[in-house]
PDBQT receptor file of N, H, CA, C and O in Angstrom, charges set to zero:
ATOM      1  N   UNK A   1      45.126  33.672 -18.224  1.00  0.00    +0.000 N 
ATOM      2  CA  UNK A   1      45.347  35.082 -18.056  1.00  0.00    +0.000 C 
ATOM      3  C   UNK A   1      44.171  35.657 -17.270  1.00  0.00    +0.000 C 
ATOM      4  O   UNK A   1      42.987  35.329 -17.344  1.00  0.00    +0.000 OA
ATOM      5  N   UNK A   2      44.740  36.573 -16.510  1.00  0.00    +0.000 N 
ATOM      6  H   UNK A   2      45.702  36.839 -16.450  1.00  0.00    +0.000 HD
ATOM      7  CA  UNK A   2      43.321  37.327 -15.724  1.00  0.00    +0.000 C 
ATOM      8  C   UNK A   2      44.003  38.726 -15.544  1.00  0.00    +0.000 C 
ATOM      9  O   UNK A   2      45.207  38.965 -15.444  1.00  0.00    +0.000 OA
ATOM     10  N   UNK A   3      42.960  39.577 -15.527  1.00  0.00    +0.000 N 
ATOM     11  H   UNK A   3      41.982  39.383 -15.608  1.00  0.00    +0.000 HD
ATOM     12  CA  UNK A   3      43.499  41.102 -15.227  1.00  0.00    +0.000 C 
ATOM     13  C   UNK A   3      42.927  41.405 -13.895  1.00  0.00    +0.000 C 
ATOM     14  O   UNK A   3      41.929  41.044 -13.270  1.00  0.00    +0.000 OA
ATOM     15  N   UNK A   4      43.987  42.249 -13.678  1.00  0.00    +0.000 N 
ATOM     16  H   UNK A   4      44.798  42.542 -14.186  1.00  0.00    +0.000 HD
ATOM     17  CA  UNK A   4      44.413  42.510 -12.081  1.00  0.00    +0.000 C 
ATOM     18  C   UNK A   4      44.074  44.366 -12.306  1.00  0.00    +0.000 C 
ATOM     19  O   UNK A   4      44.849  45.230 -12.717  1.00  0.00    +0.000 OA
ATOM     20  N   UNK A   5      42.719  44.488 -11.882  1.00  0.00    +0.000 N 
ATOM     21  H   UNK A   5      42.089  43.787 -11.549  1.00  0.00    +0.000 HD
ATOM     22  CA  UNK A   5      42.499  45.937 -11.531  1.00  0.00    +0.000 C 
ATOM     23  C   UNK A   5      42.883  47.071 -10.617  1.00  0.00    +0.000 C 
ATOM     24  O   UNK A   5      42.764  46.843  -9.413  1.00  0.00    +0.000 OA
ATOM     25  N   UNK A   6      43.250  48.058 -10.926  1.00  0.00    +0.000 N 
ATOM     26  H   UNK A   6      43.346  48.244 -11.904  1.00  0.00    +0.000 HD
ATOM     27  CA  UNK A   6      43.434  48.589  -9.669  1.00  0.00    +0.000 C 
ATOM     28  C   UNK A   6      42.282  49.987  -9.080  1.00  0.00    +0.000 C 
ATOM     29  O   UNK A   6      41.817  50.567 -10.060  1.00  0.00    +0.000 OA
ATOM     30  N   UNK A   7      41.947  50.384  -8.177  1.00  0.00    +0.000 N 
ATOM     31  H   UNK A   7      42.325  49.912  -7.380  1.00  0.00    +0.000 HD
ATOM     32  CA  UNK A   7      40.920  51.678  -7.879  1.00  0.00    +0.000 C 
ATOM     33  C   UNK A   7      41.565  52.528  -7.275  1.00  0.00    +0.000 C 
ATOM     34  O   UNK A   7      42.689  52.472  -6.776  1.00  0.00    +0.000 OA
ATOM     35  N   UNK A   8      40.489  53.696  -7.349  1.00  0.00    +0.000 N 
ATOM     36  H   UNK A   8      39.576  53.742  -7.754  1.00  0.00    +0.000 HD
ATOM     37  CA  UNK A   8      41.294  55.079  -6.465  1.00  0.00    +0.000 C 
ATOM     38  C   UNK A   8      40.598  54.927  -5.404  1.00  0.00    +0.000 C 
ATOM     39  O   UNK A   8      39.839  53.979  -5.607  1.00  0.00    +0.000 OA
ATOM     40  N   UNK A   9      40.365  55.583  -3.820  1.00  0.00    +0.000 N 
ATOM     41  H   UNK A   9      40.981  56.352  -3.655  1.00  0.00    +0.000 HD
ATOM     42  CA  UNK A   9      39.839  55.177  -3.309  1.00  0.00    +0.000 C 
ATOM     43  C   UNK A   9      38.464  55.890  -3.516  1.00  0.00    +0.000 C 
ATOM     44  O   UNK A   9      37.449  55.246  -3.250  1.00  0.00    +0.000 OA
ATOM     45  N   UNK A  10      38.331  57.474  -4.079  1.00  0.00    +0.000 N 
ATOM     46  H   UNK A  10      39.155  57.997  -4.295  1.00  0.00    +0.000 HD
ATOM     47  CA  UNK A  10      37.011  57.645  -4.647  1.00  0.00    +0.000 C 
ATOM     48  C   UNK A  10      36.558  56.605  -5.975  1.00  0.00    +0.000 C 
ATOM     49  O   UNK A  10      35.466  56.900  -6.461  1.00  0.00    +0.000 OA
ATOM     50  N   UNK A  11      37.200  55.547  -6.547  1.00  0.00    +0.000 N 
ATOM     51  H   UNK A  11      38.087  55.308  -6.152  1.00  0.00    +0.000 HD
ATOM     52  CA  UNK A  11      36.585  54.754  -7.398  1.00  0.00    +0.000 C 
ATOM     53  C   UNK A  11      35.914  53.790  -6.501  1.00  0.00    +0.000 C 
ATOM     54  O   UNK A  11      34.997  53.145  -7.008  1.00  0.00    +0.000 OA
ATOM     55  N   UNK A  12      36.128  53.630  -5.586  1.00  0.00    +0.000 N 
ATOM     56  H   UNK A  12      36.874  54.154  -5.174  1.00  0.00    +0.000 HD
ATOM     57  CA  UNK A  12      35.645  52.553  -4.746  1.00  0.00    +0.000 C 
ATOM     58  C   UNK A  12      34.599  53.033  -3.761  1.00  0.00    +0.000 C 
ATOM     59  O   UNK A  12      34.113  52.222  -2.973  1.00  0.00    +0.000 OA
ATOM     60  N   UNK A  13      34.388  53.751  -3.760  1.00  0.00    +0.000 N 
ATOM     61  H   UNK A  13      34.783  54.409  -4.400  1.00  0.00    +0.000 HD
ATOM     62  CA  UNK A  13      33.198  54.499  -3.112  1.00  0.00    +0.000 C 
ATOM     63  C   UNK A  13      32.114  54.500  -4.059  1.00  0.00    +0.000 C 
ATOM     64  O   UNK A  13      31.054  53.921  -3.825  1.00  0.00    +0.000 OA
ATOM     65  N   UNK A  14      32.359  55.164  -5.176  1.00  0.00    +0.000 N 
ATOM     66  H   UNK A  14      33.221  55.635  -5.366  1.00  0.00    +0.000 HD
ATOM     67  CA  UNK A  14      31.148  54.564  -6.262  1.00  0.00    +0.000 C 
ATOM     68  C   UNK A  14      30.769  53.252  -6.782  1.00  0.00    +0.000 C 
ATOM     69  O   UNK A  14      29.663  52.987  -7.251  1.00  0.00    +0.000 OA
ATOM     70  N   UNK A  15      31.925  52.307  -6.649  1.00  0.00    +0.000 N 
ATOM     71  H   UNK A  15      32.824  52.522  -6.268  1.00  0.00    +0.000 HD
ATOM     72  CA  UNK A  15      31.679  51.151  -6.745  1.00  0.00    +0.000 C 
ATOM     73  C   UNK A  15      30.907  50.465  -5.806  1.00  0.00    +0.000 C 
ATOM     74  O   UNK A  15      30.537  49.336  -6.127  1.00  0.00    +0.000 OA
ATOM     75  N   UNK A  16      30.522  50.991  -4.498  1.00  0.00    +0.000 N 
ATOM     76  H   UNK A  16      30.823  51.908  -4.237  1.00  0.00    +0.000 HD
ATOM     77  CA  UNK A  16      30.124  50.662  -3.357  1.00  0.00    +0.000 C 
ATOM     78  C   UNK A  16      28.509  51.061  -3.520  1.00  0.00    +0.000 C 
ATOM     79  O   UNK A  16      27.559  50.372  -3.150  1.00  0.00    +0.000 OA
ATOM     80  N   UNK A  17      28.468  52.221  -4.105  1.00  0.00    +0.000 N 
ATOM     81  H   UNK A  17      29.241  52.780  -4.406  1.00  0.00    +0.000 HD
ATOM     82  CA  UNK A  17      26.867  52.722  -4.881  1.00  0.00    +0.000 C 
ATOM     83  C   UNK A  17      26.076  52.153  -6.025  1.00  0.00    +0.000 C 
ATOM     84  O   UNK A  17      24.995  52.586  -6.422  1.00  0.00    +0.000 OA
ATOM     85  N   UNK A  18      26.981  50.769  -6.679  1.00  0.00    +0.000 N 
ATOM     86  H   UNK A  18      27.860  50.417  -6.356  1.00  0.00    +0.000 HD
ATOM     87  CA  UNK A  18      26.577  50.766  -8.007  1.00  0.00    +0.000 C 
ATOM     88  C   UNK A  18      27.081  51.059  -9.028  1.00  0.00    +0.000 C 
ATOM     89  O   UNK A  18      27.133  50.345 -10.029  1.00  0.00    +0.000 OA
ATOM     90  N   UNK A  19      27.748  52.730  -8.834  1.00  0.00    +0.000 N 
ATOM     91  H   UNK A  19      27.706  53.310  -8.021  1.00  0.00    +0.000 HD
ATOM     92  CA  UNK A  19      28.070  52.852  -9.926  1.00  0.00    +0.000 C 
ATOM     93  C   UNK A  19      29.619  52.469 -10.685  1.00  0.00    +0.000 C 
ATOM     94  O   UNK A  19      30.548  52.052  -9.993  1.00  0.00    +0.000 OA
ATOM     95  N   UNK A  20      29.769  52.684 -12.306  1.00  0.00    +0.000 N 
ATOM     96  H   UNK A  20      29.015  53.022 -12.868  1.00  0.00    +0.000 HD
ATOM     97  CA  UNK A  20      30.378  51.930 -12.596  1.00  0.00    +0.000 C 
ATOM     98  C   UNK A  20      32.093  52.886 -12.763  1.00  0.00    +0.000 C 
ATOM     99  O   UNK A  20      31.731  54.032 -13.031  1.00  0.00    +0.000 OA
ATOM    100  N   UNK A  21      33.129  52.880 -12.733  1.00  0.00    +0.000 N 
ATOM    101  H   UNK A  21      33.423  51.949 -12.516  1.00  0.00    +0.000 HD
ATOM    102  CA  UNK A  21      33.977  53.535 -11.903  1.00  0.00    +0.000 C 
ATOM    103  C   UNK A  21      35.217  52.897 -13.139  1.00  0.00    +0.000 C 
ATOM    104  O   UNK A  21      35.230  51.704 -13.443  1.00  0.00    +0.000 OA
ATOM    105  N   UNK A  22      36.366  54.088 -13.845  1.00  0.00    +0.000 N 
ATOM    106  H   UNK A  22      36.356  55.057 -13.597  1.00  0.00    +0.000 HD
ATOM    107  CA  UNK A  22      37.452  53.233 -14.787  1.00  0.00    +0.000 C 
ATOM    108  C   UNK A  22      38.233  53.033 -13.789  1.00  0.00    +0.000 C 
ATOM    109  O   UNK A  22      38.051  53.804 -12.847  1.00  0.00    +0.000 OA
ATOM    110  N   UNK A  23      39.326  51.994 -13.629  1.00  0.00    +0.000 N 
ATOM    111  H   UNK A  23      39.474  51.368 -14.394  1.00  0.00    +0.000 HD
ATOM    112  CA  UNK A  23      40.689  51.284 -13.110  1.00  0.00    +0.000 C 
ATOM    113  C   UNK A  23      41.819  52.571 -13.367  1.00  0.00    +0.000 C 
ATOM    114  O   UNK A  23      41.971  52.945 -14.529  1.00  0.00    +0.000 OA
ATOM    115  N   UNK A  24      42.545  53.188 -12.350  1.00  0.00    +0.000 N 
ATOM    116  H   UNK A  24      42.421  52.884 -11.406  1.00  0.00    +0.000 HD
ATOM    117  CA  UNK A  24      43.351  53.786 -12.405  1.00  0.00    +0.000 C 
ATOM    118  C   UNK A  24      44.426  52.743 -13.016  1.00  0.00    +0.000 C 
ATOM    119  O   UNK A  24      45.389  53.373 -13.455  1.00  0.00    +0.000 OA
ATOM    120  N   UNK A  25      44.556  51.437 -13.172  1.00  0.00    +0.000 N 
ATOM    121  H   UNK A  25      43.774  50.926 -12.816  1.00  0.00    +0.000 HD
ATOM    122  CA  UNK A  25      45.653  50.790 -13.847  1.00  0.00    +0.000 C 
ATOM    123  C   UNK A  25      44.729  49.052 -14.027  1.00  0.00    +0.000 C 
ATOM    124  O   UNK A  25      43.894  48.536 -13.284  1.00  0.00    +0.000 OA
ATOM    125  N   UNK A  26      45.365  48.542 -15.370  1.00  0.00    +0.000 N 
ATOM    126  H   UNK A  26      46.043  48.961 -15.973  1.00  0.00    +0.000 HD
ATOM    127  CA  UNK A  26      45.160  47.193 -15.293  1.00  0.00    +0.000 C 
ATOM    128  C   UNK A  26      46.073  46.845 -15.390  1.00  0.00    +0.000 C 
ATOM    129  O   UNK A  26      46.748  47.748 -15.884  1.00  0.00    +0.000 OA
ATOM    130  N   UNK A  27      47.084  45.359 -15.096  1.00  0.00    +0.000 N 
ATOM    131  H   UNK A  27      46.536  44.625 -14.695  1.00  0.00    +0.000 HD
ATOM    132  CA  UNK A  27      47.608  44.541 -15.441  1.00  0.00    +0.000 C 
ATOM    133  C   UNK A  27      46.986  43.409 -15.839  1.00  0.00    +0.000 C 
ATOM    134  O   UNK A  27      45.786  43.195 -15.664  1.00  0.00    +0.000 OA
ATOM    135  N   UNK A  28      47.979  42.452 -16.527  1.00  0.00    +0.000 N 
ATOM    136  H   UNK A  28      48.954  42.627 -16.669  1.00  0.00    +0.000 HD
ATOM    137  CA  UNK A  28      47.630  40.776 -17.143  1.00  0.00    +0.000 C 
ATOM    138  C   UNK A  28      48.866  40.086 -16.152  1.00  0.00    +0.000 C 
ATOM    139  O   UNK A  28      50.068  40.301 -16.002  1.00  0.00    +0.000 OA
ATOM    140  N   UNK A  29      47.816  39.094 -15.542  1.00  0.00    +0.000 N 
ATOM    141  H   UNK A  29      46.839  38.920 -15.664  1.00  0.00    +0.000 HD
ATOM    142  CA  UNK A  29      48.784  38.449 -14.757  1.00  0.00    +0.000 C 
ATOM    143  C   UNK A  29      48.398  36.811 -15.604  1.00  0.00    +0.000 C 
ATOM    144  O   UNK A  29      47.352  36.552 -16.198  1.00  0.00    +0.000 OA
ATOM    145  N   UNK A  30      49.466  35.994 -15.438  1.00  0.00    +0.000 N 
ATOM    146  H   UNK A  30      50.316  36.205 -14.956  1.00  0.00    +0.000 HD
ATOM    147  CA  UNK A  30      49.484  34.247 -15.745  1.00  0.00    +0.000 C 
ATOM    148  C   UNK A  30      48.766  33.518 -14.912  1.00  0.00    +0.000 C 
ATOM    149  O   UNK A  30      48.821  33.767 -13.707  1.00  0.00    +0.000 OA
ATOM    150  N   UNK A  31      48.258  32.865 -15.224  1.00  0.00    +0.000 N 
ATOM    151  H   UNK A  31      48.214  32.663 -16.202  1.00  0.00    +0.000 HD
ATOM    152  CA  UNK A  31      47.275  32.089 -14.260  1.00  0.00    +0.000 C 
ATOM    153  C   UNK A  31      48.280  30.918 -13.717  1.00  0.00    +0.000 C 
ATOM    154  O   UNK A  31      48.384  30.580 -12.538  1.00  0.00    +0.000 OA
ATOM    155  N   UNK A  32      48.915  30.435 -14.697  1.00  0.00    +0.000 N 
ATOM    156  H   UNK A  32      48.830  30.710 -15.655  1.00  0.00    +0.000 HD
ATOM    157  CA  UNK A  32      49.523  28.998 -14.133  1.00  0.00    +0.000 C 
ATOM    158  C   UNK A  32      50.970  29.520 -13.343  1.00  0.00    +0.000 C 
ATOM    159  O   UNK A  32      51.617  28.788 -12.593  1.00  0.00    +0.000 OA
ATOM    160  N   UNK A  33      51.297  30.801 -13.642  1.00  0.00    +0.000 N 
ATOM    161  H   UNK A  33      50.772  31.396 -14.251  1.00  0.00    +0.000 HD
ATOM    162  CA  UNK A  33      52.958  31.208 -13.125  1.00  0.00    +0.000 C 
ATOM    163  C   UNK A  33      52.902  32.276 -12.165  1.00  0.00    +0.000 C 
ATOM    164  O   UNK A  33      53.696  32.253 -11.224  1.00  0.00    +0.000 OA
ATOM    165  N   UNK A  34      51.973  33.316 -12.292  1.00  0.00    +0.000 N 
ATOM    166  H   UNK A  34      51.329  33.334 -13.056  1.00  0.00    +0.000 HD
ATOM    167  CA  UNK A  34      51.670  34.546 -11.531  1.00  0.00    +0.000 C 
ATOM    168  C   UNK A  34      52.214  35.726 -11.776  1.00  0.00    +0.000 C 
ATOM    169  O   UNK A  34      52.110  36.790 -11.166  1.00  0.00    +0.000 OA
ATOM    170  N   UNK A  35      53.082  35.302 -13.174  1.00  0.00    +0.000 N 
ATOM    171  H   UNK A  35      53.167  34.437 -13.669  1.00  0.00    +0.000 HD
ATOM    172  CA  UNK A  35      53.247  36.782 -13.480  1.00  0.00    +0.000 C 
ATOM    173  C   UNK A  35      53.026  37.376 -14.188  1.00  0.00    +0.000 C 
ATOM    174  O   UNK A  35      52.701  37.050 -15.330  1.00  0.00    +0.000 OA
ATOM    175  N   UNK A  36      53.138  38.556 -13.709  1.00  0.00    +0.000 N 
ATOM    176  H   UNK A  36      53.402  38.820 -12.781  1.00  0.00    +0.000 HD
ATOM    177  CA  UNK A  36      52.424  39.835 -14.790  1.00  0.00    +0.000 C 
ATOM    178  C   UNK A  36      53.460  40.266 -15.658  1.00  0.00    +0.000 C 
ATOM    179  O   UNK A  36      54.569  40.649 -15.285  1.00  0.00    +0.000 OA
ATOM    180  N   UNK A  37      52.934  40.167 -17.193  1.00  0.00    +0.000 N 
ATOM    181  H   UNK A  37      52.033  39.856 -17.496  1.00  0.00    +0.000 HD
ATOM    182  CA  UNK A  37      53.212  40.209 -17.946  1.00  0.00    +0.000 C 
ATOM    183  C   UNK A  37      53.077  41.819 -18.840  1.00  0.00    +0.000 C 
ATOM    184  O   UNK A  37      53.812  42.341 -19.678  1.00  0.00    +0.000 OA
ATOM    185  N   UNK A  38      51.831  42.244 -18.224  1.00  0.00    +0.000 N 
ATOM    186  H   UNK A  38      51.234  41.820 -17.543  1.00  0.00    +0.000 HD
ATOM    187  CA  UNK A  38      51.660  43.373 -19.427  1.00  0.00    +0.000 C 
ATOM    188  C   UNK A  38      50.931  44.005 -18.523  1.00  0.00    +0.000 C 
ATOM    189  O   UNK A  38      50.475  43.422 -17.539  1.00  0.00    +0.000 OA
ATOM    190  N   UNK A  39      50.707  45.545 -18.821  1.00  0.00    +0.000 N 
ATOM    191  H   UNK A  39      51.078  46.018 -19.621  1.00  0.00    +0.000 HD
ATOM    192  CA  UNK A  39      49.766  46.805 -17.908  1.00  0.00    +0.000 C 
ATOM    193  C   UNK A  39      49.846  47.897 -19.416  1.00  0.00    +0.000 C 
ATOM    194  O   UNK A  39      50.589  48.339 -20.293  1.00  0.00    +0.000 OA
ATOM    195  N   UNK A  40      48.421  47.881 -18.865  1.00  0.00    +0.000 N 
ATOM    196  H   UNK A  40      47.817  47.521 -18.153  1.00  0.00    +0.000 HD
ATOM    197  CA  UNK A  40      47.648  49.282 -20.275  1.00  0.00    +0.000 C 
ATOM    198  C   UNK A  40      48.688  50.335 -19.626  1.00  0.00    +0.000 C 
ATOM    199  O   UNK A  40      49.112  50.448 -18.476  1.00  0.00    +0.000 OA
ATOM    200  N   UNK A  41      48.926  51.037 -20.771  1.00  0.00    +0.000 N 
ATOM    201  H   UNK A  41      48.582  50.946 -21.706  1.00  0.00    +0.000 HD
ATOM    202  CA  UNK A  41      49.563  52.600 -21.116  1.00  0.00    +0.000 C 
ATOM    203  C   UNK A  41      48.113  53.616 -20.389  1.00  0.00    +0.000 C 
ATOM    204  O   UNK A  41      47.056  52.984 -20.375  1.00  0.00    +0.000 OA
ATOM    205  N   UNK A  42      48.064  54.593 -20.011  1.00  0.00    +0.000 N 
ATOM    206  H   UNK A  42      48.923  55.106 -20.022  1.00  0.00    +0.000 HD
ATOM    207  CA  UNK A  42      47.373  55.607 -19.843  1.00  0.00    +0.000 C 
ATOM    208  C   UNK A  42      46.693  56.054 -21.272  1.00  0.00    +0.000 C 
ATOM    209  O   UNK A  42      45.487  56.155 -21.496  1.00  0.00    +0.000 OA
ATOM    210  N   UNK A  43      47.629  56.263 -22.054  1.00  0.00    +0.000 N 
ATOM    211  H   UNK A  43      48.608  56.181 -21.872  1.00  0.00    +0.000 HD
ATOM    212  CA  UNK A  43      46.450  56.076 -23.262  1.00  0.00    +0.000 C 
ATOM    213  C   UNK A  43      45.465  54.896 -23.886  1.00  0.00    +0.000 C 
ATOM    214  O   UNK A  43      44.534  54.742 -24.676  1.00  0.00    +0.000 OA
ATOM    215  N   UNK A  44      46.392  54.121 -22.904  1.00  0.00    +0.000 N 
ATOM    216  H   UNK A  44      47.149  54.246 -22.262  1.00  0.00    +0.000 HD
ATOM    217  CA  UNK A  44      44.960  52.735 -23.604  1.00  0.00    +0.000 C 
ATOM    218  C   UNK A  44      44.139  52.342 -22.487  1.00  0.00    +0.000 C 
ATOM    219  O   UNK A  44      43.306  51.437 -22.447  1.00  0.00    +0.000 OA
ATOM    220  N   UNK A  45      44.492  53.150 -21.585  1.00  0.00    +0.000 N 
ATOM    221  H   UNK A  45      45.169  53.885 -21.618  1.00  0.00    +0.000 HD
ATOM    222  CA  UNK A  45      43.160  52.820 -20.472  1.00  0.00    +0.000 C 
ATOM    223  C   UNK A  45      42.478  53.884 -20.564  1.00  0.00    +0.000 C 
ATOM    224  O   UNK A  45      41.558  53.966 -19.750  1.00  0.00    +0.000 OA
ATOM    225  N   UNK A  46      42.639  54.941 -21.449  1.00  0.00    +0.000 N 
ATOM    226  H   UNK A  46      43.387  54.874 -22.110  1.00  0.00    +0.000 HD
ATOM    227  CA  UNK A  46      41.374  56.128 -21.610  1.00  0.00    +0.000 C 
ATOM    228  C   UNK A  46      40.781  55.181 -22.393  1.00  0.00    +0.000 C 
ATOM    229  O   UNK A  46      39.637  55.573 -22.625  1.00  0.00    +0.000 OA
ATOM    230  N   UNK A  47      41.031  53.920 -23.020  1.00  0.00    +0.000 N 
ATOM    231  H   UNK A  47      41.960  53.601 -22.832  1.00  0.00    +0.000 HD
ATOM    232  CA  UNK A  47      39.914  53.445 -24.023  1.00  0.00    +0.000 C 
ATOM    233  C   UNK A  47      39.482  52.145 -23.587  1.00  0.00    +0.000 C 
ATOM    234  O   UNK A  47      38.867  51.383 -24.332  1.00  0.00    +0.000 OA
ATOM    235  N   UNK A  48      39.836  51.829 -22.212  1.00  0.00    +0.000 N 
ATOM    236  H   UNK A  48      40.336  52.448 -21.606  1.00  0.00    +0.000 HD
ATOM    237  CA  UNK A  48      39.376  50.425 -21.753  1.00  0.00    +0.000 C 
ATOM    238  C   UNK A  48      38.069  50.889 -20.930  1.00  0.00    +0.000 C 
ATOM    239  O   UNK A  48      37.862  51.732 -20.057  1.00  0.00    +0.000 OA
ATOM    240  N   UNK A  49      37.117  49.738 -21.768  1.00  0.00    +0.000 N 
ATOM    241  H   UNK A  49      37.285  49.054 -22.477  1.00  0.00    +0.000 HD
ATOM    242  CA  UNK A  49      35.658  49.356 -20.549  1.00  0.00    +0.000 C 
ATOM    243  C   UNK A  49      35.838  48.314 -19.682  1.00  0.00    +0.000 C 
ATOM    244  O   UNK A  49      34.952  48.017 -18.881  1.00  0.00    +0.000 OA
TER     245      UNK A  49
């Protein structure tokens, strides 16, 4: 399993400074198949680091 981040493009501008910036979306993708299986709710990415 690996998660597949996504940015805004002002998240990526701070990411470019250092600083540290939340994922407008994650998914879980399969490592051995490639698919994505699962993506945080908006309420559970207000609580993802």
């Amino acid at each position: 399993m690996k998660e597949l981040k996504t940015y805004s493009k002002s998240a990526w501008f701070l990411i470019l400074f250092g600083i540290s910036s939340k994922p407008k979306e994650v998914s879980f993708q399969c490592t051995k198949c490639g698919e994505i299986f699962d993506t945080l709710s908006p309420q559970e990415l207000e609580h993802y680091t």
